[in-house]
PASEBA-1860 file (N, C-alpha, C; in nm, 3 decimals):
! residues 314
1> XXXXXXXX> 6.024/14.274/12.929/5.918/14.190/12.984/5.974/14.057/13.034 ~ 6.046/13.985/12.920/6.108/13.856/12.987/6.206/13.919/13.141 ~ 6.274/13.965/13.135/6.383/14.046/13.277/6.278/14.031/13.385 ~ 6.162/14.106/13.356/6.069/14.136/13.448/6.024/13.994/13.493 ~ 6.010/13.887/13.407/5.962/13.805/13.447/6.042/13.736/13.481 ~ 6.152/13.728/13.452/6.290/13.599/13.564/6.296/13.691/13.711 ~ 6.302/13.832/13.699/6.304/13.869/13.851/6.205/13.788/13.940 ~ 6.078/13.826/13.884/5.974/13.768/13.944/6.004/13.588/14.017
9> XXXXXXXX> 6.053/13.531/13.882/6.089/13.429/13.918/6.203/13.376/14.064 ~ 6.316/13.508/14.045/6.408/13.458/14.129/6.403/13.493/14.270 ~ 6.196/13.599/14.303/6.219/13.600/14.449/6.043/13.667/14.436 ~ 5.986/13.624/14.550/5.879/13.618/14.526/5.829/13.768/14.552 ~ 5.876/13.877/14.641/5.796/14.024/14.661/5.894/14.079/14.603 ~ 5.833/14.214/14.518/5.939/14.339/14.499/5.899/14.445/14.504 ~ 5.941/14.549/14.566/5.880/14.684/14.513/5.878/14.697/14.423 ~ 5.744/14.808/14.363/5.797/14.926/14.260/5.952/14.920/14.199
17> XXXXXXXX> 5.999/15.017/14.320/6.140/15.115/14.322/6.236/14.998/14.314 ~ 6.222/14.856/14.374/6.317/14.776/14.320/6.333/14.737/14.174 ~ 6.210/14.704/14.156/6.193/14.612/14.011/6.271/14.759/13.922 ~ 6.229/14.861/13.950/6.286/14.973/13.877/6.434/14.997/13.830 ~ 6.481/14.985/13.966/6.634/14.995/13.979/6.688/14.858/13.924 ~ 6.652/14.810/13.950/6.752/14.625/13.869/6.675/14.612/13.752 ~ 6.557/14.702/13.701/6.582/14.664/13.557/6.659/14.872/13.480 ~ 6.632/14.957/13.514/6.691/15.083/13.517/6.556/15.106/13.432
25> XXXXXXXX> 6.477/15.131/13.439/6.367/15.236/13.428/6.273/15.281/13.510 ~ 6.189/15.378/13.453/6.101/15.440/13.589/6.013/15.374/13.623 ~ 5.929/15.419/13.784/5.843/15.350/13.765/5.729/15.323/13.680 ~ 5.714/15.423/13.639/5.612/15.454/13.520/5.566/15.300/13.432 ~ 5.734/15.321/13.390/5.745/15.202/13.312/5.731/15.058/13.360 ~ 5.748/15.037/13.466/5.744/14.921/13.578/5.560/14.877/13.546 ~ 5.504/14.981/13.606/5.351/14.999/13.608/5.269/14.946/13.466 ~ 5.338/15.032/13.380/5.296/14.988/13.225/5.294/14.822/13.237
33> XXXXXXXX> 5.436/14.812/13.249/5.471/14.635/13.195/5.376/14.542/13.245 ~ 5.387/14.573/13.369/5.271/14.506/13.493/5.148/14.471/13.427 ~ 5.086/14.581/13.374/4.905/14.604/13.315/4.970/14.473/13.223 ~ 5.088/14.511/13.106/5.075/14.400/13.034/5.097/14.270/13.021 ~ 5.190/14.200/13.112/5.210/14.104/13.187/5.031/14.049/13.224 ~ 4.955/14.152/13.323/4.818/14.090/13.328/4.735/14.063/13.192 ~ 4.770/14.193/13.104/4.675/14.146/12.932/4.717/13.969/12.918 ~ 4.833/13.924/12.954/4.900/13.855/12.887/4.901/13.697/12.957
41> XXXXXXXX> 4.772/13.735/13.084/4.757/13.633/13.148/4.840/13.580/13.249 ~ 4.940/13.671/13.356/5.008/13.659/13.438/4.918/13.759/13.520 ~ 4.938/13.641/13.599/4.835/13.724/13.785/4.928/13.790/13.898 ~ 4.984/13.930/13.834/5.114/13.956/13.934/4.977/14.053/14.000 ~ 4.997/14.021/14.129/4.927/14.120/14.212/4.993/14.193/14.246 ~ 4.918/14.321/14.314/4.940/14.446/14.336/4.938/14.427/14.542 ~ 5.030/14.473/14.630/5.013/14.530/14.760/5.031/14.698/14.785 ~ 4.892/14.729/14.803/4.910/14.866/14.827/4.983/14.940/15.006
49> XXXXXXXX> 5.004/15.045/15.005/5.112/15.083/15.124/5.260/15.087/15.124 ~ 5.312/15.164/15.211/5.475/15.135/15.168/5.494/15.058/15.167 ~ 5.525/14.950/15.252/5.529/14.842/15.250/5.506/14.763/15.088 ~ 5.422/14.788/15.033/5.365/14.676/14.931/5.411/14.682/14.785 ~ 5.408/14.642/14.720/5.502/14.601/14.588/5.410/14.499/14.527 ~ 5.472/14.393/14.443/5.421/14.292/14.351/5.457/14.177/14.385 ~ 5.423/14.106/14.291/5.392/13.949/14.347/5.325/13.875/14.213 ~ 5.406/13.741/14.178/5.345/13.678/14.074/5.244/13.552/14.143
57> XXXXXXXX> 5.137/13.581/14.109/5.084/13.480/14.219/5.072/13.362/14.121 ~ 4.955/13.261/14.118/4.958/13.124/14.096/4.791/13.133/13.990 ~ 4.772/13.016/13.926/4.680/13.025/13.874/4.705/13.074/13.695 ~ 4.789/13.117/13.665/4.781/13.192/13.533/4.884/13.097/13.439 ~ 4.929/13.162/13.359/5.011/13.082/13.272/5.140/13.087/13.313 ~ 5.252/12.974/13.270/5.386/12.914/13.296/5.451/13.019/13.263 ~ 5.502/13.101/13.342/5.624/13.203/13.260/5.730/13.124/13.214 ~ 5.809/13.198/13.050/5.883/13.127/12.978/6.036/13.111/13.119
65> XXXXXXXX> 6.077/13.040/13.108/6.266/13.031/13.204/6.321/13.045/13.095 ~ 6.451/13.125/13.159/6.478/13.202/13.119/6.652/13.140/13.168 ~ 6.733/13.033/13.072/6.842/12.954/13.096/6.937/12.996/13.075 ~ 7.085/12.980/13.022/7.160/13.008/12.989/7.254/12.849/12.962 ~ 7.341/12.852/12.883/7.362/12.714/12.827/7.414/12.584/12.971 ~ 7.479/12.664/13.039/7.531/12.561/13.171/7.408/12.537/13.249 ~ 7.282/12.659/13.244/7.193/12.542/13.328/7.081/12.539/13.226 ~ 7.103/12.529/13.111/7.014/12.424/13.044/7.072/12.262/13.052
73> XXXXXXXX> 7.201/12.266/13.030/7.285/12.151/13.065/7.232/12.078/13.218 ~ 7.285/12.149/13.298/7.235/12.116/13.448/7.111/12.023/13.452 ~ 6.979/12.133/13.408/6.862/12.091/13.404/6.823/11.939/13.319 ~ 6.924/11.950/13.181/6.866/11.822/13.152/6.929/11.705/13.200 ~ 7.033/11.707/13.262/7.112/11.629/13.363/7.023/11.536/13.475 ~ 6.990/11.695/13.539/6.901/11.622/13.684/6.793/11.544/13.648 ~ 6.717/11.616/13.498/6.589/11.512/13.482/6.623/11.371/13.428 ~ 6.771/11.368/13.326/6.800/11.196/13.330/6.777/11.156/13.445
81> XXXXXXXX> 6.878/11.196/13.559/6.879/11.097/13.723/6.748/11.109/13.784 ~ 6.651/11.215/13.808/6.546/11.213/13.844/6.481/11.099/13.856 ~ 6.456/10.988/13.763/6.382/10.829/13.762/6.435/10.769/13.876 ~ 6.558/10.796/13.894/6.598/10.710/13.989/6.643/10.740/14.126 ~ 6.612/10.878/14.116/6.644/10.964/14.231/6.555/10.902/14.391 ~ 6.595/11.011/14.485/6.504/10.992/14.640/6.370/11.064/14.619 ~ 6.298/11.111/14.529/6.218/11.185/14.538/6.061/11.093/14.409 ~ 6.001/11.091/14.518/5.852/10.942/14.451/5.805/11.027/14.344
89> XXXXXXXX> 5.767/10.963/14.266/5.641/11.022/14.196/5.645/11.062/14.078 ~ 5.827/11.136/14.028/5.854/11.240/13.953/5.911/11.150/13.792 ~ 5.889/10.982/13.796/6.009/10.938/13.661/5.923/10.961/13.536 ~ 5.796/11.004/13.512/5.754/10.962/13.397/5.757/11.128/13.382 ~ 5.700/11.230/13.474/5.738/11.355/13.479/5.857/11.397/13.403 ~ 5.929/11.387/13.451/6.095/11.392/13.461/6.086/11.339/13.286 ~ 6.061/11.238/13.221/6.092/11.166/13.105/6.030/11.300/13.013 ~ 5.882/11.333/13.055/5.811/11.404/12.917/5.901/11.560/12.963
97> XXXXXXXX> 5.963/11.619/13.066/5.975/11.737/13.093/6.133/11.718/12.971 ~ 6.191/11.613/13.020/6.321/11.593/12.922/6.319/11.591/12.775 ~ 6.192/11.509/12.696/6.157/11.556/12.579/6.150/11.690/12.529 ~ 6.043/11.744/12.639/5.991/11.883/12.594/6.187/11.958/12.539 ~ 6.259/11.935/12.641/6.366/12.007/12.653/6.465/12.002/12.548 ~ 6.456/11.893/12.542/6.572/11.856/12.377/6.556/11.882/12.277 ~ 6.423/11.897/12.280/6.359/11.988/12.127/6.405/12.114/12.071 ~ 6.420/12.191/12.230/6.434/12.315/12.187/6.593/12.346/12.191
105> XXXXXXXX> 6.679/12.259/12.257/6.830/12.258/12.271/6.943/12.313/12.172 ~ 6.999/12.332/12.146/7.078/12.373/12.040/7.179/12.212/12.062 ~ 7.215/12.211/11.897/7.265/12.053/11.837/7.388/12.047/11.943 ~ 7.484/12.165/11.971/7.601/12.119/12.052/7.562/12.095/12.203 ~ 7.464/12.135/12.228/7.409/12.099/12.385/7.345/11.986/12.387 ~ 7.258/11.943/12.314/7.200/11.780/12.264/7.291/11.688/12.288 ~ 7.442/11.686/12.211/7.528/11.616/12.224/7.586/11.611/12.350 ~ 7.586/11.700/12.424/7.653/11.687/12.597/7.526/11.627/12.622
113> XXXXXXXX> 7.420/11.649/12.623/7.325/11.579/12.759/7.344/11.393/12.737 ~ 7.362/11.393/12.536/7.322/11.257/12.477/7.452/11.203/12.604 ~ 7.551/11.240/12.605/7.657/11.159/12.585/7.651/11.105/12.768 ~ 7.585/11.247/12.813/7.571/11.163/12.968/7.501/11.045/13.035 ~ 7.344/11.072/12.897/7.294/10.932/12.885/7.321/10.814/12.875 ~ 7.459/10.856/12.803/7.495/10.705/12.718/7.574/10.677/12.824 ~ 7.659/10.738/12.865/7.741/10.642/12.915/7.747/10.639/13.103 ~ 7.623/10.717/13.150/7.597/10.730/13.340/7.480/10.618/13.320
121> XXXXXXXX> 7.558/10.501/13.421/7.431/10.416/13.478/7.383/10.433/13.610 ~ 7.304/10.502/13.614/7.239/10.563/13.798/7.207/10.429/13.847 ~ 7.263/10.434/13.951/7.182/10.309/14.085/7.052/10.352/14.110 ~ 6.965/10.266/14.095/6.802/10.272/14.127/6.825/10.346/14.345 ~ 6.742/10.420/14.358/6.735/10.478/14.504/6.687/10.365/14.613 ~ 6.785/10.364/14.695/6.743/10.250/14.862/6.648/10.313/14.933 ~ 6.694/10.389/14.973/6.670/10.523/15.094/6.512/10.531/15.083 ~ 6.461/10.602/15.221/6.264/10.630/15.161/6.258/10.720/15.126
129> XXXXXXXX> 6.182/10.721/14.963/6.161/10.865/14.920/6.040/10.937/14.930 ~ 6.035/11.077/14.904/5.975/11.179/14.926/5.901/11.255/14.903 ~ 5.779/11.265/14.879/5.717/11.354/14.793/5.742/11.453/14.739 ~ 5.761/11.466/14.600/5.772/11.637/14.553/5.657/11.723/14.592 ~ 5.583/11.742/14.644/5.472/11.846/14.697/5.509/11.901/14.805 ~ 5.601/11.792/14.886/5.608/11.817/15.066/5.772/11.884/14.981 ~ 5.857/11.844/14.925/5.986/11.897/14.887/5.967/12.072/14.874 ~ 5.877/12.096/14.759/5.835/12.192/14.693/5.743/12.311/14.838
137> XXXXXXXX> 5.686/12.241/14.929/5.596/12.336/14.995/5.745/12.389/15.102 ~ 5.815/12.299/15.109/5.953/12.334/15.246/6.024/12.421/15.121 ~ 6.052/12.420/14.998/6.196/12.483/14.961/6.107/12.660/14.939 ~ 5.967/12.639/14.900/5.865/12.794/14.894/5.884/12.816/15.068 ~ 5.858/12.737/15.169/5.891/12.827/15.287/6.026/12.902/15.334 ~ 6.119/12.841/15.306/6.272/12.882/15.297/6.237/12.947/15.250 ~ 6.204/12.998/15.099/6.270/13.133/15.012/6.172/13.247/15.109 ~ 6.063/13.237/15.125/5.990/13.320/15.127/5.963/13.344/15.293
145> XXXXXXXX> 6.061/13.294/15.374/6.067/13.316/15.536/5.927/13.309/15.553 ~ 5.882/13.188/15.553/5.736/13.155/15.624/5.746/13.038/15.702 ~ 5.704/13.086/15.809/5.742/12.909/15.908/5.650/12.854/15.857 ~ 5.674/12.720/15.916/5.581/12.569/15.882/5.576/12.542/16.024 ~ 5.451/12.468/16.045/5.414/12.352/16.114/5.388/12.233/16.052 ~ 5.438/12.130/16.131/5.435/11.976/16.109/5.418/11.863/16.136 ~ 5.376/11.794/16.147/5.386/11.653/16.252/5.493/11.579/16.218 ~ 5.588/11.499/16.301/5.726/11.492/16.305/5.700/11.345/16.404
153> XXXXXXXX> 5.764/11.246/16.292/5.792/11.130/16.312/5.943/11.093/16.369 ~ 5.983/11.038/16.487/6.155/11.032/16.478/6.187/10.910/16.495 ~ 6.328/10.910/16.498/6.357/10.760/16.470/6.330/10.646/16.534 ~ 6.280/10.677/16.673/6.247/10.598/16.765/6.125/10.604/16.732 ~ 6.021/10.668/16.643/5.895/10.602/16.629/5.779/10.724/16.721 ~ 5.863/10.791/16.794/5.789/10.900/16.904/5.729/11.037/16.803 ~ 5.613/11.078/16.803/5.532/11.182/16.739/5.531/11.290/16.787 ~ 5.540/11.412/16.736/5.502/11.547/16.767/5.449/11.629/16.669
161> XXXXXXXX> 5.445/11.772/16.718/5.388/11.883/16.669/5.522/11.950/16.612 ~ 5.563/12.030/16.542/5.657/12.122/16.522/5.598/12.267/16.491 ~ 5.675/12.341/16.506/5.673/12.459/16.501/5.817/12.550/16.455 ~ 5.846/12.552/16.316/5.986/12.618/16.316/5.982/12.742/16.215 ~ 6.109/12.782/16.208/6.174/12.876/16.096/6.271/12.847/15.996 ~ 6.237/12.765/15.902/6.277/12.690/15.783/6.422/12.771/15.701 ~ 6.512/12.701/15.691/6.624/12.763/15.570/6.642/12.734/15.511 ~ 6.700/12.575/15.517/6.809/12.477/15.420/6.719/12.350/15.412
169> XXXXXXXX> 6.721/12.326/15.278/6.707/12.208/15.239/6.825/12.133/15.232 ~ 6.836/11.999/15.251/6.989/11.901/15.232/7.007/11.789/15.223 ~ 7.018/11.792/15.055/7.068/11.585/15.042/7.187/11.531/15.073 ~ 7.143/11.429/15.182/7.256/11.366/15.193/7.231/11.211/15.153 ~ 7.300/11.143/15.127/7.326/10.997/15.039/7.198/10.963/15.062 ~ 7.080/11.079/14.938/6.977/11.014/14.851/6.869/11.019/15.006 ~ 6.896/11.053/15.077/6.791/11.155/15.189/6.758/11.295/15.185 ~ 6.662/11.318/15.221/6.629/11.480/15.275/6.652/11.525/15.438
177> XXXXXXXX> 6.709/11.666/15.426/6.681/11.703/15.548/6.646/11.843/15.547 ~ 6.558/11.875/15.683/6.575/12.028/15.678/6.627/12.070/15.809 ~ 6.697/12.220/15.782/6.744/12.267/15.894/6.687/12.391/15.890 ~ 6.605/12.392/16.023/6.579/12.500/16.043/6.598/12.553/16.210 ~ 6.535/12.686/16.218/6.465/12.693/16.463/6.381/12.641/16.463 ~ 6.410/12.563/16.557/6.275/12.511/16.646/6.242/12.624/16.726 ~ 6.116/12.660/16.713/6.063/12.795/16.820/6.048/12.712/16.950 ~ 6.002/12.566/16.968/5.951/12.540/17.105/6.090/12.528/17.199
185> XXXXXXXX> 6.199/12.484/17.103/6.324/12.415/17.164/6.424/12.562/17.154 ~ 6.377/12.688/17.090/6.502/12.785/17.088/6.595/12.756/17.036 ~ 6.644/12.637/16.954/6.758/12.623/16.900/6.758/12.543/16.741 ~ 6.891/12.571/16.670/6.843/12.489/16.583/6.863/12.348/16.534 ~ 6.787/12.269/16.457/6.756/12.167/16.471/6.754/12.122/16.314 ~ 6.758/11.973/16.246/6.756/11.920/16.171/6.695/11.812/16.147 ~ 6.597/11.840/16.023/6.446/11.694/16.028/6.454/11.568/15.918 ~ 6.409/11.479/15.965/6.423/11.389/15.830/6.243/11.416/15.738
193> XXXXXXXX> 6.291/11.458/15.591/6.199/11.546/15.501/6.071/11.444/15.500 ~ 6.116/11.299/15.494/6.048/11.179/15.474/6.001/11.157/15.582 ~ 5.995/11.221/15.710/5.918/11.184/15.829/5.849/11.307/15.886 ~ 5.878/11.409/15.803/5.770/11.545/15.827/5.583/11.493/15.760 ~ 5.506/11.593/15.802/5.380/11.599/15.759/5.315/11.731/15.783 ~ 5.358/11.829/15.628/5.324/11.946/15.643/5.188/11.993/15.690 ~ 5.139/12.104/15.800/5.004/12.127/15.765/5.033/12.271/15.710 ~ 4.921/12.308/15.666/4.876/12.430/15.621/4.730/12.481/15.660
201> XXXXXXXX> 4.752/12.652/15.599/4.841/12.688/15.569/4.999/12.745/15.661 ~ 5.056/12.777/15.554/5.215/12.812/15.645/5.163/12.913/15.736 ~ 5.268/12.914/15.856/5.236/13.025/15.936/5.280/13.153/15.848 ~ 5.308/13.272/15.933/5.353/13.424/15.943/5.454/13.405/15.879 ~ 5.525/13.517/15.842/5.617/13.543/15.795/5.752/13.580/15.911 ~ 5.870/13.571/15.857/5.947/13.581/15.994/6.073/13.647/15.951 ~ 6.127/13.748/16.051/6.261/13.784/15.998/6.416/13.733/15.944 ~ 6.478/13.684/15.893/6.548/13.571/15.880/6.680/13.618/15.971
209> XXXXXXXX> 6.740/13.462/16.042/6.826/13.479/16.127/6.952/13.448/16.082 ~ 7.055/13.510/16.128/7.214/13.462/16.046/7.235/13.338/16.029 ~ 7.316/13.318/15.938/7.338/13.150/15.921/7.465/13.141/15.906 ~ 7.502/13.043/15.943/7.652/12.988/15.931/7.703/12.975/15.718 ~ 7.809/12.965/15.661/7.800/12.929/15.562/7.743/12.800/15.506 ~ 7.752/12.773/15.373/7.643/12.636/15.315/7.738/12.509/15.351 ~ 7.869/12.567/15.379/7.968/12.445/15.361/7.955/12.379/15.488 ~ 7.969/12.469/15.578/7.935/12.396/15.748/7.775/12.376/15.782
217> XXXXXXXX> 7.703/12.472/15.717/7.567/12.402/15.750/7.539/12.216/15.714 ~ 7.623/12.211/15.594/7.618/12.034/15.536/7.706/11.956/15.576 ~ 7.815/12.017/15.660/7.873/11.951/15.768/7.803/11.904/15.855 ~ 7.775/12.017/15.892/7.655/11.980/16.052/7.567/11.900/16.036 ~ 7.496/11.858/15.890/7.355/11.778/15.895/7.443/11.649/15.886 ~ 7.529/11.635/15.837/7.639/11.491/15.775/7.672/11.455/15.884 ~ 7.749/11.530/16.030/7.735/11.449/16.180/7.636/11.474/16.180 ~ 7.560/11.505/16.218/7.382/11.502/16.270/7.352/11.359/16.238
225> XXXXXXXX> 7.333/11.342/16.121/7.294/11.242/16.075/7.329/11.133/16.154 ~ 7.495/11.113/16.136/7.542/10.980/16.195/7.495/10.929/16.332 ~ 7.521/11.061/16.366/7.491/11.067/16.544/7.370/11.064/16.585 ~ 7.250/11.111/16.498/7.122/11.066/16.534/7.065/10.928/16.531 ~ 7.136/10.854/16.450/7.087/10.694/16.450/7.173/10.594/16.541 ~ 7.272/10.586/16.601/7.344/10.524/16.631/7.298/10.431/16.781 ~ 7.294/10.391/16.802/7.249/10.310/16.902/7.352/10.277/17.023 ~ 7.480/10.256/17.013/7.598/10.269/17.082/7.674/10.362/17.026
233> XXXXXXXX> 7.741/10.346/17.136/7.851/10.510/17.121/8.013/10.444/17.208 ~ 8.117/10.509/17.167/8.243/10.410/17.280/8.303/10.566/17.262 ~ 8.400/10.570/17.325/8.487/10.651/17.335/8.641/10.591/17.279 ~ 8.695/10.644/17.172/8.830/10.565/17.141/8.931/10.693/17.113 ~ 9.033/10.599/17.172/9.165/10.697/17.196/9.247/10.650/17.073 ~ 9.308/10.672/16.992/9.367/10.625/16.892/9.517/10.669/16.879 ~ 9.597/10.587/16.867/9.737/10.626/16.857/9.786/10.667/16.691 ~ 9.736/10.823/16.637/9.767/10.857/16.540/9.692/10.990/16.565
241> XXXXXXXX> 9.746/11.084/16.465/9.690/11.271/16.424/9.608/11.241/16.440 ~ 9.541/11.350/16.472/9.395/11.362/16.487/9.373/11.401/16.303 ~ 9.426/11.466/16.231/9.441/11.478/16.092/9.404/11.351/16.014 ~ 9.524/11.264/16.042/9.513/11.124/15.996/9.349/11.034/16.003 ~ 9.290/11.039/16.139/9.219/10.993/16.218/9.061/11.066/16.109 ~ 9.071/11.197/16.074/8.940/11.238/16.025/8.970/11.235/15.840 ~ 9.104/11.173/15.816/9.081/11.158/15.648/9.002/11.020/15.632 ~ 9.066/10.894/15.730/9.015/10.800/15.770/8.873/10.792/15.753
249> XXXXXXXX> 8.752/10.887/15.809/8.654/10.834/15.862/8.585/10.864/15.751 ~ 8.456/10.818/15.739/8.357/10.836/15.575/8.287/10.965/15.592 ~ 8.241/10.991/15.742/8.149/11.117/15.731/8.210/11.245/15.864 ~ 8.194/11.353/15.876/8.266/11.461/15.925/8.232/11.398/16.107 ~ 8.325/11.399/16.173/8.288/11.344/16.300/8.410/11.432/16.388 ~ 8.339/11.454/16.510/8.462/11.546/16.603/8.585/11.482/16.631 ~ 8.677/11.524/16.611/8.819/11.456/16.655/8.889/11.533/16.709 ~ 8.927/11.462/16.875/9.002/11.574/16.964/9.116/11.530/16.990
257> XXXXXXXX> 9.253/11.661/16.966/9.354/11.601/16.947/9.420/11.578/17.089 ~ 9.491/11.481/17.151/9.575/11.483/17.242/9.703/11.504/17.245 ~ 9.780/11.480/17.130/9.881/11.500/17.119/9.925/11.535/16.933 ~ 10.051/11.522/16.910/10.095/11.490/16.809/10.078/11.359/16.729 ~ 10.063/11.214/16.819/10.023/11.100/16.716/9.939/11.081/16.841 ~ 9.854/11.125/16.870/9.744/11.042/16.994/9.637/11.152/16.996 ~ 9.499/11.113/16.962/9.345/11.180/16.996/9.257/11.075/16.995 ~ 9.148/11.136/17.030/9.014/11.082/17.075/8.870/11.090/17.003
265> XXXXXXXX> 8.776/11.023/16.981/8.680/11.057/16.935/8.541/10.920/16.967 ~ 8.413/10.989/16.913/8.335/10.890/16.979/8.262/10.874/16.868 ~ 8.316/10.721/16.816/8.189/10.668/16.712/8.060/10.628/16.747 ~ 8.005/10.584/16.661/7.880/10.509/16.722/7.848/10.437/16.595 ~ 7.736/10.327/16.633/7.689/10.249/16.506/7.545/10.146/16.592 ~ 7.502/10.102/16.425/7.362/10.033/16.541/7.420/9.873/16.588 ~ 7.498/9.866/16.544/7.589/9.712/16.577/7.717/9.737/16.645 ~ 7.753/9.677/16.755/7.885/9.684/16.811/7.975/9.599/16.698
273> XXXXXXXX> 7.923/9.469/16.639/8.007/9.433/16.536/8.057/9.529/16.458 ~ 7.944/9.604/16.356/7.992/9.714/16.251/8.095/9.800/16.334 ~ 8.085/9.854/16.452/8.123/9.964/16.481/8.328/9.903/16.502 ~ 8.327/9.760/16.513/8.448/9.722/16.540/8.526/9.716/16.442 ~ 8.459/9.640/16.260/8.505/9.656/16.168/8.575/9.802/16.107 ~ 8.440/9.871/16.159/8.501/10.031/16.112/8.627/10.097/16.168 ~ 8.606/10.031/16.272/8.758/10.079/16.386/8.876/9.962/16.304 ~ 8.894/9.881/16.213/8.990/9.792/16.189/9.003/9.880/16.097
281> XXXXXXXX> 8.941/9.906/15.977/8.981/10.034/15.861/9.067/10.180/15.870 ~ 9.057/10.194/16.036/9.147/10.283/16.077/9.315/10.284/16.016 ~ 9.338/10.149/16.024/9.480/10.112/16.027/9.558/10.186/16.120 ~ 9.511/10.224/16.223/9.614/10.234/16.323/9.573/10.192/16.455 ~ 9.646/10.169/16.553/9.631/10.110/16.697/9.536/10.220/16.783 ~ 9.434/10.148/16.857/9.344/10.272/16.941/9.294/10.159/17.039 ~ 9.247/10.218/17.124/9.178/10.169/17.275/9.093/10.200/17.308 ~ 9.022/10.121/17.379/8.841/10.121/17.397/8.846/10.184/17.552
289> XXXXXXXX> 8.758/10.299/17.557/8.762/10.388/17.682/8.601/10.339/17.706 ~ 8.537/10.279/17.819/8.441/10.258/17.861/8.344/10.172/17.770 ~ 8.293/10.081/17.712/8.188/10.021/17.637/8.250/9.912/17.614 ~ 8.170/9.831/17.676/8.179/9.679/17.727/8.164/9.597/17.576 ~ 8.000/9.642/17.506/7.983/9.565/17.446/8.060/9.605/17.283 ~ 8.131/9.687/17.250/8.220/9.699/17.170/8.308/9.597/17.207 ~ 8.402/9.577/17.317/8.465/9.504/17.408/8.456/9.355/17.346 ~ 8.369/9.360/17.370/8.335/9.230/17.355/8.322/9.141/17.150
297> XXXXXXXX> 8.269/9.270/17.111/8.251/9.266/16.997/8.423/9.258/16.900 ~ 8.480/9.280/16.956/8.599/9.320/16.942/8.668/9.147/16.936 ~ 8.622/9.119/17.054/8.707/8.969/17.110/8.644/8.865/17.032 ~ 8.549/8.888/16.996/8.453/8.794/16.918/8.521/8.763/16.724 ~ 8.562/8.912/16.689/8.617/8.939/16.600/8.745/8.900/16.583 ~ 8.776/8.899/16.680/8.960/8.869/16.674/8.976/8.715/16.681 ~ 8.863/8.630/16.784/8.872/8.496/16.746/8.865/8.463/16.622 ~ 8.736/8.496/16.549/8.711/8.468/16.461/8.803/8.480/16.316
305> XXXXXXXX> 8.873/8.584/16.365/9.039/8.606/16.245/9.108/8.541/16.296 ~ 9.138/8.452/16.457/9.252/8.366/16.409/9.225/8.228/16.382 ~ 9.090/8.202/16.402/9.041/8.090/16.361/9.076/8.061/16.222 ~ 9.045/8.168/16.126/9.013/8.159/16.001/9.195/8.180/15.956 ~ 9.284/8.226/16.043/9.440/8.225/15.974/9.469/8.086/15.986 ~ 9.405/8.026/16.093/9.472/7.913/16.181/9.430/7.758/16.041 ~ 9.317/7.768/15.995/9.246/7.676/15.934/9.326/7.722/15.726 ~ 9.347/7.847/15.740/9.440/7.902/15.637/9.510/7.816/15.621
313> XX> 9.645/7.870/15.773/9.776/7.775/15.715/9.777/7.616/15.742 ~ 9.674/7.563/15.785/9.627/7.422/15.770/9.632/7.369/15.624
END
């Protein structure tokens, strides 16, 4: 019965003949459990047709989870940081869900969570955070291939409608994003979670489309990111590896090589100042291909360092 009920948990439709085979009995027995699961106050519905199978729906009682010691660990981890996390709403949550949890812990697992307490001081969250409802309604459309529609705020302040096919959820430094298709645009695309406005209900259900692996999908949102806010852009040629050039930089950015110590790439930033400092952290020699006001930002900077050597050796 518990098996039956973490399956349930780890995906929302199953056949019969599945639930059968991944737990190894008949259906017979599948059927039985089911009736008692409902005695027992779980609302797994029934879809009749080939097609149709089961389903734990909503409304009934909390099925027990079903942990194992690394993600009981895990779990009481995230709910310490939780208070201070990107996500509104959840610290006093998060505090009684962490009680409930330690109670039931075994003494050598108590002592790992104590000790993370004691000695992790989380930075309170900058970033705008997010509702857990709107978190929770996008990560149920992912699992369960149901598009969403949305109203979609962007950075320039401009409004729309959306219409997509949801996959990945993705934090990046204490933001949300999602990546999913845009059906209107045919391609895919990446949202800020904090500037969506789910409606409901979700659309249709949809076939799911290949995806790249998880490692380059969080590549892709990490430039996305940069490159969606930036306000200037320069083109710089840099006299060093293109290797060298991308250990250098803080977040994944294209770097095209020209040579053995010579490539190219195009930052951007919302300040030509910032964007000049960041180019001094390089530590190596590069040249400004077209953008004036980098240019300039540049010359402004360099006075200002020899002013400040000049009044030094004074």
């Amino acid at each position: 019965m518990l098996r039956l009920l973490s399956l349930f948990q780890a995906r929302r439709d199953w056949t019969g003949s599945q639930l059968a085979e991944r737990l190894g009995v008949t259906g017979r027995t599948i059927r039985n459990d089911i009736e008692r699961l409902r005695e027992l106050g779980y609302p797994v519905d029934a879809r009749p047709g080939v097609a149709g199978g089961y389903r734990l729906g909503t409304h009934g009682a909390l099925p027990p989870l079903l942990l194992d010691e690394d993600e009981a660990v895990a779990v009481a981890v995230g709910l310490r940081t939780a208070a201070s996390g990107s996500i509104a709403g959840i610290e006093e949550t998060s505090v009684r869900a962490l009680a409930k949890l330690q109670q039931v812990l075994p003494s050598r697992l108590r002592r790992r969570v104590g000790a993370f307490g004691s000695y992790a001081l989380p930075v309170p969250a900058r970033g705008p955070r997010v509702d857990p409802d709107v978190l929770t309604l996008i990560a149920s459309a992912c699992r369960d291939h149901e598009r969403l529609r949305f109203d979609y705020r962007t950075h320039e302040g401009a409004a729309s409608e959306r219409s997509v096919e949801p996959y990945r959820l993705v934090n990046d430094r204490q933001r949300w994003y999602l990546v999913a298709w845009d059906l209107d645009r045919d391609d895919w695309r990446t949202f800020r979670v904090d500037r969506m406005a789910p409606r409901t209900p979700a659309g249709p259900r949809f076939p799911p489309r290949a995806l790249p692996p998880d490692r380059e999908i969080a590549a892709r949102v990490a430039r996305g990111v940069g490159e969606a806010t930036w306000r200037y852009r320069a083109r710089v040629i840099v006299h060093a590896s293109a290797a060298y050039v991308r250990d250098r930089l803080p977040i994944p950015v294209d770097v095209q090589a020209l040579g053995p110590d010579r490539c190219a790439f195009e930052p951007g930033s919302d300040h030509p100042e910032m964007l000049a400092l960041y180019l001094g952290l390089l530590d190596a020699d590069f040249t400004i291909v077209d953008s004036p006001e980098l240019a300039e930002a540049l010359r402004k900077l360099a006075g200002r360092y020899q002013r400040a050597l000049g009044e030094s050796a004074g």
